[in-house]
C-alpha positions in Angstrom: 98.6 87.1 152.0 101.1 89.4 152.0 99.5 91.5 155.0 98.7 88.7 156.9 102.5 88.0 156.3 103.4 91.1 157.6 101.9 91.7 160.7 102.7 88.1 161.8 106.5 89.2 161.4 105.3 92.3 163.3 103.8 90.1 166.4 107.4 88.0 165.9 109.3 91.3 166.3 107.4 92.6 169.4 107.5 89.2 171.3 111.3 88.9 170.3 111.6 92.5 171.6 110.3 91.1 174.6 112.7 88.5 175.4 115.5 91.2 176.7 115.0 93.4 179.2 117.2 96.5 179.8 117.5 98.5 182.8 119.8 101.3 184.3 120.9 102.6 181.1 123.0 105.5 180.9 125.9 107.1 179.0 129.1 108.5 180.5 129.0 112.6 179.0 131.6 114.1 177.3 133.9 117.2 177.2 134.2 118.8 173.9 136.4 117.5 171.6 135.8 114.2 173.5 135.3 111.3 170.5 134.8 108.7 172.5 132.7 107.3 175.7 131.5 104.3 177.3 127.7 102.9 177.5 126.7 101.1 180.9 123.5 98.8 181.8 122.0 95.6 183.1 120.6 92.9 180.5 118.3 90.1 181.5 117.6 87.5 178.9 114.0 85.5 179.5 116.1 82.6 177.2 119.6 82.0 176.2 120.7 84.8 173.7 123.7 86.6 172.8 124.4 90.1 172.7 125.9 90.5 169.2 126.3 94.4 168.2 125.1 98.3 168.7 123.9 100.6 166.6 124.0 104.1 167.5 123.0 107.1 165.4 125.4 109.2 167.7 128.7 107.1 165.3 128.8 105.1 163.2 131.2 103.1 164.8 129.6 101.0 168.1 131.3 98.4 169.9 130.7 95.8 172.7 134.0 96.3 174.6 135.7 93.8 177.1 138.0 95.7 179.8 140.5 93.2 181.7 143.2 93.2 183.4 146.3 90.9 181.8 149.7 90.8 183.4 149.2 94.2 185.9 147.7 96.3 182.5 143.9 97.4 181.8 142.9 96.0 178.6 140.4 97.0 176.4 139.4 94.7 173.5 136.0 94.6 170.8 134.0 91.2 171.6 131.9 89.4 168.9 129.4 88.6 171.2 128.6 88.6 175.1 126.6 85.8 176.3 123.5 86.4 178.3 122.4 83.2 180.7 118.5 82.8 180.4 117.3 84.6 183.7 120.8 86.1 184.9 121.2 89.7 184.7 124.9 90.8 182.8 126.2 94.2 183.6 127.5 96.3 181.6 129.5 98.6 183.8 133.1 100.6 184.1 135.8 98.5 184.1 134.3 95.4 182.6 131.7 94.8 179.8 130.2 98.1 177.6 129.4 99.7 174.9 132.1 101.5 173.5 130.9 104.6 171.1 133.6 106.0 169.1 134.2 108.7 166.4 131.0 111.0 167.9 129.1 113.2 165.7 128.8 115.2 168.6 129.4 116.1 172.6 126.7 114.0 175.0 125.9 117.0 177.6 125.3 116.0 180.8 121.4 114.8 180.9 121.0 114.7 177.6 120.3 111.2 176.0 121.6 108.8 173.3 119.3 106.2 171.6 121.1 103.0 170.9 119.6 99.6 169.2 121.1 96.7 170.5 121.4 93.9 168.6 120.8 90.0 169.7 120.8 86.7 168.5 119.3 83.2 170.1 120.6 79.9 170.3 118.8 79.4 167.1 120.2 82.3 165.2 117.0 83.8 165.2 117.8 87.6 165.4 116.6 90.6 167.1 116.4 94.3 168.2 115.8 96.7 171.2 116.1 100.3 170.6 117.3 101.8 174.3 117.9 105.4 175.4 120.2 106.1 178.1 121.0 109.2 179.9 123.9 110.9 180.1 125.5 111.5 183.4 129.2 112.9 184.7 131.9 110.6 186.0 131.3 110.6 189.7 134.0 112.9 191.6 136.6 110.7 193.4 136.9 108.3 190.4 133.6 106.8 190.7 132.3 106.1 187.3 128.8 105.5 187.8 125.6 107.7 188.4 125.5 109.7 191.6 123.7 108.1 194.9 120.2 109.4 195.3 119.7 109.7 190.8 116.4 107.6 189.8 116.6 105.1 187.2 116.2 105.5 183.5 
């Protein structure tokens, strides 16, 4: 019983996996000394789910962030969760929604990759996991903050 048990929760897990889809992932690379930078991609939900926290084993301290502007400032602020519309695709991107990794272990070279597990949570609080590596790229000269023109996708 305790088998069959198992590897039902297995096939629960894998279809759950399923129900997010990640693309364009890729982390902004540091300078040394650096503790700090920003993780950017697109989610599509299949249904209604909520993005709800980050692991990374890069820190130990991962964040959905929220950048906005309020009264002529740039804010940057922690959210609980980001909503993601069944079908729509939410980007994470510079300047609005990300990941936020702070207090690194370690530089992230250029091309180098970090593995994060995002964490998500559907309308009916079932809960689920999708480990995602993204690769590491240099701002863009002239204040762009996003990968180069011509650079395939991870």
């Amino acid at each position: 019983m305790k088998k069959l048990f198992a590897a039902l929760w297995v096939c629960a897990a894998f279809t759950a996996h399923a129900q997010v889809e990640v693309s364009d992932a890729w982390v902004r690379a540091t300078g040394q000394g650096q503790k700090a930078t920003g993780v950017f991609m697109n989610l599509t939900a299949k249904k209604a789910t909520r993005l709800v926290g980050v692991k990374a084993d890069l820190t130990a301290s991962a964040e959905v962030h929220e950048m906005k502007m309020d009264k002529d400032v740039m804010k940057m602020q922690a959210v609980k969760a980001l909503d993601l519309p069944a079908g729509q695709t939410v980007a994470l991107k510079p300047g609005s929604y990300h990941v936020m990794l702070m207090d690194l272990k370690a530089p992230v070279a250029e091309d180098s990759h970090v593995v994060l597990t995002l964490l998500f949570e559907d309308a009916a609080g079932v809960k689920t996991q999708k480990e995602v590596k993204a690769v590491a790229k240099k701002m863009a000269m002239g204040g762009k903050d996003k990968p180069q023109h011509g650079e395939h996708k991870h």
